[in-house]
C-alpha positions as a Markdown table, in Angstrom:
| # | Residue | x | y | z |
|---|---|---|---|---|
| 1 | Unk | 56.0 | 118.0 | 55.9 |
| 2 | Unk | 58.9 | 116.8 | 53.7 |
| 3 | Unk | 57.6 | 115.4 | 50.5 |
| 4 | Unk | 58.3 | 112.0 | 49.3 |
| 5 | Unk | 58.2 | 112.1 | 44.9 |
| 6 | Unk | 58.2 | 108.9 | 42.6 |
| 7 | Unk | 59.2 | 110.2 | 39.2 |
| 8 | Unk | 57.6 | 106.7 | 37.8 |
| 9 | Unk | 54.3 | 105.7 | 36.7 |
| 10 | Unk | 52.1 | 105.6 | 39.9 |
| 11 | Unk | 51.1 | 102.2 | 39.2 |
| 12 | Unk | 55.2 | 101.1 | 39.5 |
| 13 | Unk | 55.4 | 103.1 | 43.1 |
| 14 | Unk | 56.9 | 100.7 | 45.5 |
| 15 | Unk | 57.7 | 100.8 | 49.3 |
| 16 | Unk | 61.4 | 100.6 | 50.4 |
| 17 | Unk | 62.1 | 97.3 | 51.4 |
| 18 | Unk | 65.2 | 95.7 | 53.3 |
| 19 | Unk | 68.4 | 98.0 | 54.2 |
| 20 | Unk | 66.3 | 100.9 | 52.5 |
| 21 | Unk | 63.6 | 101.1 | 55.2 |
| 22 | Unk | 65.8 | 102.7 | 58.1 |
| 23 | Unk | 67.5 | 105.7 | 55.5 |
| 24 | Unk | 63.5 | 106.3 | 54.0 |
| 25 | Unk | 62.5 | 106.8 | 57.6 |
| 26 | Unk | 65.0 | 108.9 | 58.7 |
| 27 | Unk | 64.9 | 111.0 | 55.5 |
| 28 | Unk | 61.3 | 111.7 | 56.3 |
| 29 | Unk | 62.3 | 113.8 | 59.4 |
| 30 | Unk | 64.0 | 116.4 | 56.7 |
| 31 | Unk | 62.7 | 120.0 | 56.8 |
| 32 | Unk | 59.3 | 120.9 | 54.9 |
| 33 | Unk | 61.1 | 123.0 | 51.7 |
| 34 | Unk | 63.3 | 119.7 | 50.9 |
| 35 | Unk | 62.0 | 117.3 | 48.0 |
| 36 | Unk | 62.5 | 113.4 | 48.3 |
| 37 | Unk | 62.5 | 111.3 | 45.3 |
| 38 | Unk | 63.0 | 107.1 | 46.0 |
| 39 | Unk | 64.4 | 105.4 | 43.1 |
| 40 | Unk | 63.8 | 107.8 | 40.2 |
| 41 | Unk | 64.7 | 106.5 | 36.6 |
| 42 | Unk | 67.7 | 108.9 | 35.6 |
| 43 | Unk | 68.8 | 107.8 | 32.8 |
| 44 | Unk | 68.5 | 104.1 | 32.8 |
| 45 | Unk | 70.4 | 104.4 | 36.0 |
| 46 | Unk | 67.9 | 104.0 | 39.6 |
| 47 | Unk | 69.8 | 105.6 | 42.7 |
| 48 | Unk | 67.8 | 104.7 | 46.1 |
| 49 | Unk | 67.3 | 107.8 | 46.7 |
| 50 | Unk | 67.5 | 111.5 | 45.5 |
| 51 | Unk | 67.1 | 114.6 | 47.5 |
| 52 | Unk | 66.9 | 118.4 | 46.4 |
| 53 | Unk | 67.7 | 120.6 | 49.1 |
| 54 | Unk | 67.5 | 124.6 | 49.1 |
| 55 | Unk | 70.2 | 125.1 | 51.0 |
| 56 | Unk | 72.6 | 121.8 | 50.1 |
| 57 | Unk | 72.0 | 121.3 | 46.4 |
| 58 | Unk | 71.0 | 118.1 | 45.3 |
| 59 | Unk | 72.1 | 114.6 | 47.3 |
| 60 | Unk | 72.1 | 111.5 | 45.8 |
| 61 | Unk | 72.1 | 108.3 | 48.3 |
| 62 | Unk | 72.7 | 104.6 | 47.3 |
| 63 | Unk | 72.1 | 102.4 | 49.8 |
| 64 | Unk | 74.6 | 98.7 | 50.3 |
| 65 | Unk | 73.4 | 96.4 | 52.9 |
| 66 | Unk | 76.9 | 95.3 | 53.6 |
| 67 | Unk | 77.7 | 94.5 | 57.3 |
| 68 | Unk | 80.6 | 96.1 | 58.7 |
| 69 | Unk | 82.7 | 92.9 | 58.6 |
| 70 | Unk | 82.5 | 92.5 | 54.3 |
| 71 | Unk | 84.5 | 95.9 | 54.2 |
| 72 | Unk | 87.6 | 94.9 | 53.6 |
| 73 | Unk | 88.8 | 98.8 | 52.8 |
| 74 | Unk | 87.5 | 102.2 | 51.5 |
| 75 | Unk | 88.2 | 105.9 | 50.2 |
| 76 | Unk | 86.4 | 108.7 | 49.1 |
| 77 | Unk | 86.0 | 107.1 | 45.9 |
| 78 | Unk | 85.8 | 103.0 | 46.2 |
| 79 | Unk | 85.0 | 100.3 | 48.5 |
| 80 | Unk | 86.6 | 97.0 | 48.6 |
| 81 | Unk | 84.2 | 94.2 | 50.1 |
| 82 | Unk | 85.8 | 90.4 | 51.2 |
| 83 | Unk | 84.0 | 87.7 | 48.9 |
């Protein structure tokens, strides 16, 4: 069973909520040796979420609940959104 951490106090442990919900669920199909962590506190800094893998290193995701139409352009490194 992949195991979900939350590097916070256990009273702070929340539920992803909103455009977070799909990415937690389909991160929980990941294989057993993998480690989940949902918004750990890194430095004053609170990725979505943060996953150490064996074989991949360690994956950091940040999820945007933009709809396809507010991306105006993107690269590698930046995303431009309408306003």
């Amino acid at each position: 069973m992949f195991i979900w951490q939350n590097l916070s106090p256990i009273g702070s442990l929340r539920k992803p909520v909103g455009a977070r919900i799909v990415p937690f669920q389909l991160l929980k199909k990941l294989p057993d040796n993998y480690f989940g962590y949902y918004e750990p506190n890194i430095e004053n800094r609170r990725p979505d979420f943060v996953v150490i893998a064996p074989d991949l290193g360690v994956i950091v995701i940040e999820v945007k609940g933009w709809h396809i139409e507010d991306i105006a352009q993107g690269s590698d490194t930046e995303i431009t959104i309408h306003r």
